[in-house]
C-alpha positions, 0 to 999 in steps of 0.5 A, a space after each residue: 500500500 503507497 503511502 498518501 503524501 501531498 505537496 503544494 507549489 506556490 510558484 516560489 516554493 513546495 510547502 507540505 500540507 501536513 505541516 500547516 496549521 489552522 491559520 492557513 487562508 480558507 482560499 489556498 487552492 487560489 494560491 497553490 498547486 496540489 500534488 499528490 505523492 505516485 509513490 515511486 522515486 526516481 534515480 536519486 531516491 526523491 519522490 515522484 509527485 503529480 499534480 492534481 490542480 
């Protein structure tokens, strides 16, 4: 069974959900794109991550 990950691009940086807290505006998905973790890694052993949105 993979692992359920989740990353978020904001054009600058990835910020991981899993880190944020309840002070995150109720309109991020205006500001980030969503990407969910495949699972694999490539050569170098970094996750694999698609977007979603």
């Amino acid at each position: 069974m993979r692992e359920i990950k989740f990353r978020a691009w904001d054009g600058k940086k990835y910020n991981y959900p899993e880190l944020w807290d309840n002070t995150m505006p109720s309109n991020w998905k205006q500001h980030y794109v969503l990407e969910q973790y495949t699972g694999l890694k490539d050569k170098n052993g970094v996750g694999i991550y698609e977007g979603m949105f």
